[in-house]
TORPA-4810 file (N, C-alpha, C, O; in nm, 3 decimals):
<nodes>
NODE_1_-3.009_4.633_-0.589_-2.924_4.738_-0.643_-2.805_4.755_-0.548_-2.818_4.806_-0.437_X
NODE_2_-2.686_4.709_-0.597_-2.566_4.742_-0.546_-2.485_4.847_-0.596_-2.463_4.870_-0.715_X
NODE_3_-2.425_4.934_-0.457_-2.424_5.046_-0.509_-2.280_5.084_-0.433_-2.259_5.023_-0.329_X
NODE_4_-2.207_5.154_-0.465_-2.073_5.243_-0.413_-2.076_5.316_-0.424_-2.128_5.326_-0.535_X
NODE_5_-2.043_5.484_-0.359_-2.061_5.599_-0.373_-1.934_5.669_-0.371_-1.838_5.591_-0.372_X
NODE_6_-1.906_5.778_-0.368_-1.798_5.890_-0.309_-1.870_5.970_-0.271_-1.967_5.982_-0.345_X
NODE_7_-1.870_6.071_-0.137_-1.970_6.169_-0.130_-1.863_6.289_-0.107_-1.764_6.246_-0.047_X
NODE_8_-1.856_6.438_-0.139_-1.787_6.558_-0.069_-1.875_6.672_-0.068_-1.978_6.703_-0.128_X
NODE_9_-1.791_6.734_0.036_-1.888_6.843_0.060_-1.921_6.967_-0.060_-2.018_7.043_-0.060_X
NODE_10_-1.781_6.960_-0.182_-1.813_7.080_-0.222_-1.826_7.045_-0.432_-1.740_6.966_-0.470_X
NODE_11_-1.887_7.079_-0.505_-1.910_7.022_-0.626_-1.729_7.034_-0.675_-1.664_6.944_-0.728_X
NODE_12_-1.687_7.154_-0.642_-1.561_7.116_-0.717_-1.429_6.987_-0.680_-1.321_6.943_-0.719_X
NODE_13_-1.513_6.975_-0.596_-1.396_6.829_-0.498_-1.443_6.705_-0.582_-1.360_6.624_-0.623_X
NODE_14_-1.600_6.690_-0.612_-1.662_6.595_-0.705_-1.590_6.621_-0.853_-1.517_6.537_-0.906_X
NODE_15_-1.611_6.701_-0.888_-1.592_6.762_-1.041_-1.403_6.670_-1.057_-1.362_6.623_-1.162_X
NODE_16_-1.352_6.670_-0.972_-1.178_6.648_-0.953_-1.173_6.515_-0.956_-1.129_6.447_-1.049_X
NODE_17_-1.225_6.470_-0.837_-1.256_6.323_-0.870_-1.326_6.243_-0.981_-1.289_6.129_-1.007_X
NODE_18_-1.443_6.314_-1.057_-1.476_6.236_-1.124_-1.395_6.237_-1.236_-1.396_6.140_-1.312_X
NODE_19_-1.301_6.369_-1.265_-1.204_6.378_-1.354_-1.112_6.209_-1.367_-1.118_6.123_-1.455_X
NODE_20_-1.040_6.215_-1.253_-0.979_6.122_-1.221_-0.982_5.986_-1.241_-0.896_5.900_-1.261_X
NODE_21_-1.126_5.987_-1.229_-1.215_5.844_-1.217_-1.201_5.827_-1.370_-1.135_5.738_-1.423_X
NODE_22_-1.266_5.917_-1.431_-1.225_5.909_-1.657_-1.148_5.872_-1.668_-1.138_5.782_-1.751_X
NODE_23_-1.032_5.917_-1.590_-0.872_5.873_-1.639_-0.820_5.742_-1.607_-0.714_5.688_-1.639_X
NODE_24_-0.933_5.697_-1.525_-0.867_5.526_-1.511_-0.893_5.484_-1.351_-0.921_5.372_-1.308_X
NODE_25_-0.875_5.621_-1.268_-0.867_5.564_-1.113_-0.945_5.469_-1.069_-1.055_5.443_-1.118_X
NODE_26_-0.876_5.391_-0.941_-0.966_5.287_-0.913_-1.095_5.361_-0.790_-1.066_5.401_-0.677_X
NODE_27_-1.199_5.362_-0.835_-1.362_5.391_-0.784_-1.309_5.384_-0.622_-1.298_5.479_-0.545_X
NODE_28_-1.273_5.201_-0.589_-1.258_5.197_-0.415_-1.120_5.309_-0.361_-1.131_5.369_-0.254_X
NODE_29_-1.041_5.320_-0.418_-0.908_5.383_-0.413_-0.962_5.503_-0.344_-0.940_5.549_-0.232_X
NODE_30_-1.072_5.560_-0.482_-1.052_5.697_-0.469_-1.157_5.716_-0.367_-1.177_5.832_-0.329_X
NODE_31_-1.239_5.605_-0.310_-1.406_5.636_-0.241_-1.290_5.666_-0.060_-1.299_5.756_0.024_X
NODE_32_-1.176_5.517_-0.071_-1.091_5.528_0.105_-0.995_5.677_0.093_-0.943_5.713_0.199_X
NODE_33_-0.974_5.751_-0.014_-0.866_5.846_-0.016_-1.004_6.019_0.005_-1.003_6.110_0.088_X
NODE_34_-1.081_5.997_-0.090_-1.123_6.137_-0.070_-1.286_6.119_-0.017_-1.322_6.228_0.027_X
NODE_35_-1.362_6.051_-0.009_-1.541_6.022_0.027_-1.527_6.072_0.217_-1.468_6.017_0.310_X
NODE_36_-1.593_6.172_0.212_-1.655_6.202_0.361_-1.775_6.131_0.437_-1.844_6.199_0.513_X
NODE_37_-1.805_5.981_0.415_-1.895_5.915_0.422_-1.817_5.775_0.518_-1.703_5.730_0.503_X
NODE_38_-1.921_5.734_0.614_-1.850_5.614_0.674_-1.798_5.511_0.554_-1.680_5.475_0.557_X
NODE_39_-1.887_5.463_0.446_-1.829_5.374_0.382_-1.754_5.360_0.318_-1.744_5.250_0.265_X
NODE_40_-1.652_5.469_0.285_-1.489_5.526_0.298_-1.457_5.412_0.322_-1.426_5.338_0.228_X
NODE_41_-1.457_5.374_0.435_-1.342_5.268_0.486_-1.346_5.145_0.403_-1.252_5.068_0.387_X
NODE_42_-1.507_5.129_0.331_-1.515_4.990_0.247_-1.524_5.012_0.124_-1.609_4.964_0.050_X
NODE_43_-1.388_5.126_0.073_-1.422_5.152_-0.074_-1.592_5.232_-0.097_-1.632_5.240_-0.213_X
NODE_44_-1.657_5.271_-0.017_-1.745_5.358_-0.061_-1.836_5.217_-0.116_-1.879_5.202_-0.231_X
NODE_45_-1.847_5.147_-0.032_-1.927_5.009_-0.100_-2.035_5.028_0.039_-2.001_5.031_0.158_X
NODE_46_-2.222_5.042_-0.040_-2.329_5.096_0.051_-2.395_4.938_0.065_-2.492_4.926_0.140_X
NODE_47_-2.348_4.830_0.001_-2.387_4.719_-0.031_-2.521_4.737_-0.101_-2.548_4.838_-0.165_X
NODE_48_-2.620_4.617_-0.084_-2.729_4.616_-0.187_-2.823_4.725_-0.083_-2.821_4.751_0.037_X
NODE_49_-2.908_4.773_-0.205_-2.979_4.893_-0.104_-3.152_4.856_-0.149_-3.247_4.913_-0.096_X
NODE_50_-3.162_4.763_-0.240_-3.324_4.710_-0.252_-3.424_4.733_-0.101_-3.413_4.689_0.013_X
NODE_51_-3.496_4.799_-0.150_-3.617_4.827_-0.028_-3.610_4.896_0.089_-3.694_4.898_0.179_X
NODE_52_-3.417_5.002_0.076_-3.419_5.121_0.174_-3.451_5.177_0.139_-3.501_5.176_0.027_X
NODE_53_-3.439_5.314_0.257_-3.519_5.443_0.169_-3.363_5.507_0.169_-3.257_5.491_0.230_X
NODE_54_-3.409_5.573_0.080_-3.296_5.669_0.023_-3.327_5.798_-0.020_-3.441_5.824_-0.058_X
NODE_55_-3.225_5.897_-0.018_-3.215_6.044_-0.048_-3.309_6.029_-0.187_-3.265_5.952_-0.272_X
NODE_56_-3.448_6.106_-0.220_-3.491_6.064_-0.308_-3.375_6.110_-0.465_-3.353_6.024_-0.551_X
NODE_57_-3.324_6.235_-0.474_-3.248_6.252_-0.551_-3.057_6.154_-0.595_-2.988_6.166_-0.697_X
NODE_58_-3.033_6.077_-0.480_-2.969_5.985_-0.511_-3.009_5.843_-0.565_-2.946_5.789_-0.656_X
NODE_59_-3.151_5.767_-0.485_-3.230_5.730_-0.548_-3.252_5.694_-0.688_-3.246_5.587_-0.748_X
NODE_60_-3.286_5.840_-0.732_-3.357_5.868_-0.863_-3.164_5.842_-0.994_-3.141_5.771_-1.092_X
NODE_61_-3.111_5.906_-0.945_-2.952_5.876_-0.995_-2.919_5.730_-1.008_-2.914_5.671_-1.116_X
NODE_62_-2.901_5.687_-0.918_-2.861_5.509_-0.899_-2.971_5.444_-0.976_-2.917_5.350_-1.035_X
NODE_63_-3.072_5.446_-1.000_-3.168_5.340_-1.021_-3.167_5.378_-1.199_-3.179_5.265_-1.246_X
NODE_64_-3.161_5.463_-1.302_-3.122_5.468_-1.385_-2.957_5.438_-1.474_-2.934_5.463_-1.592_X
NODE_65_-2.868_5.383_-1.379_-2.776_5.316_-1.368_-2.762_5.174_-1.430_-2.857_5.102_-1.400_X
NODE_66_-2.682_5.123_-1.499_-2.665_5.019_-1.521_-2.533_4.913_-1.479_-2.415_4.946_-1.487_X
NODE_67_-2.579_4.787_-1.435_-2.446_4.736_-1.341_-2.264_4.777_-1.436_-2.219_4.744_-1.546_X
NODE_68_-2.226_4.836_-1.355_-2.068_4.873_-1.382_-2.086_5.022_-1.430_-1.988_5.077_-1.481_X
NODE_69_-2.172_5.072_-1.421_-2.231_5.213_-1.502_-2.170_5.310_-1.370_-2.171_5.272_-1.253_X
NODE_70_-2.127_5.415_-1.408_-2.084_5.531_-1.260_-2.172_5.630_-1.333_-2.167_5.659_-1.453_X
NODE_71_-2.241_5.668_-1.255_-2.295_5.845_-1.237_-2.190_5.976_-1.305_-2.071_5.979_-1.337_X
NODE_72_-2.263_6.044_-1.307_-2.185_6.189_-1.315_-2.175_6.241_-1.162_-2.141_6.161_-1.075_X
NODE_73_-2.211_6.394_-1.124_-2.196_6.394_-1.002_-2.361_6.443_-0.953_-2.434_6.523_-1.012_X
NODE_74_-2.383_6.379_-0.850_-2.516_6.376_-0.758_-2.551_6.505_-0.677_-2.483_6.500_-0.575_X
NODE_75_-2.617_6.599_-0.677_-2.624_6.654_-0.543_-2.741_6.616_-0.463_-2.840_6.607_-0.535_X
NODE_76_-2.768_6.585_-0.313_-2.842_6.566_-0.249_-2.793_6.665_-0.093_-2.690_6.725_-0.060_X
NODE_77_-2.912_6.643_-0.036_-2.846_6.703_0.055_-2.748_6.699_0.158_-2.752_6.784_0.246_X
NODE_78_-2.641_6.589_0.156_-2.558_6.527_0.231_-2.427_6.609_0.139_-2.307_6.603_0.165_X
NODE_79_-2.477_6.667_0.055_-2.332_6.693_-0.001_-2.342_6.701_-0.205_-2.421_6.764_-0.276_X
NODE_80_-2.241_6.619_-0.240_-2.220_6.582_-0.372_-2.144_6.464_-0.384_-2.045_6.440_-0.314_X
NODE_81_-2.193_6.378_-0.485_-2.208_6.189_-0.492_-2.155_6.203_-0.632_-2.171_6.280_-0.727_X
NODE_82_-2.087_6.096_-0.604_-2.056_6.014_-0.729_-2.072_5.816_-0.759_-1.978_5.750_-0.715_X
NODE_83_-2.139_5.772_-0.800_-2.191_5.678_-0.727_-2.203_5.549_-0.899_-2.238_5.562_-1.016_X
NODE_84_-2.152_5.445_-0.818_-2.097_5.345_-0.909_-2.222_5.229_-0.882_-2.260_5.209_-0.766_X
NODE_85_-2.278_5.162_-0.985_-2.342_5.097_-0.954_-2.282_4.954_-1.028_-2.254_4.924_-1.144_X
NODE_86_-2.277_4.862_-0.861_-2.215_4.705_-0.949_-2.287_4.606_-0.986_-2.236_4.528_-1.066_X
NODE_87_-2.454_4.576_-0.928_-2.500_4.517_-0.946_-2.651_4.534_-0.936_-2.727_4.441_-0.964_X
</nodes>
């Protein structure tokens, strides 16, 4: 499971972005411009995540995903996710 995220701290910062994201934005664009998460710097790209452990509520989000499929918005406890799954 390959996965890209955006993460922020507050639902309405998610809610804006994912607006954005409907309208066409590019996913990596918007993961290096607004994601409070190290993988910011790589487009919000977590690479393949098969057999980590993970936030069980992001987890449970991503894995009902289908490749090129994006989420709505996530909350876990790191924040609020928006999370693209490529493969």
């Amino acid at each position: 499971m390959h996965l890209k995220h955006i993460l922020v701290p507050h639902r309405y910062e998610a809610e804006d972005i994912l607006k954005l994201l409907k309208e066409g934005k590019d996913f990596s664009e918007m993961a290096k411009k607004r994601s409070q998460c190290p993988s910011a710097a790589s487009g919000g790209d977590l690479g393949n995540l098969k057999g980590k452990k993970l936030d069980p509520d992001f987890e449970e989000a991503a894995e009902i995903l289908k490749p090129g499929q994006m989420s709505g918005i996530v909350r876990t406890r790191f924040g609020f996710h928006i999370i693209l799954r490529v493969a």
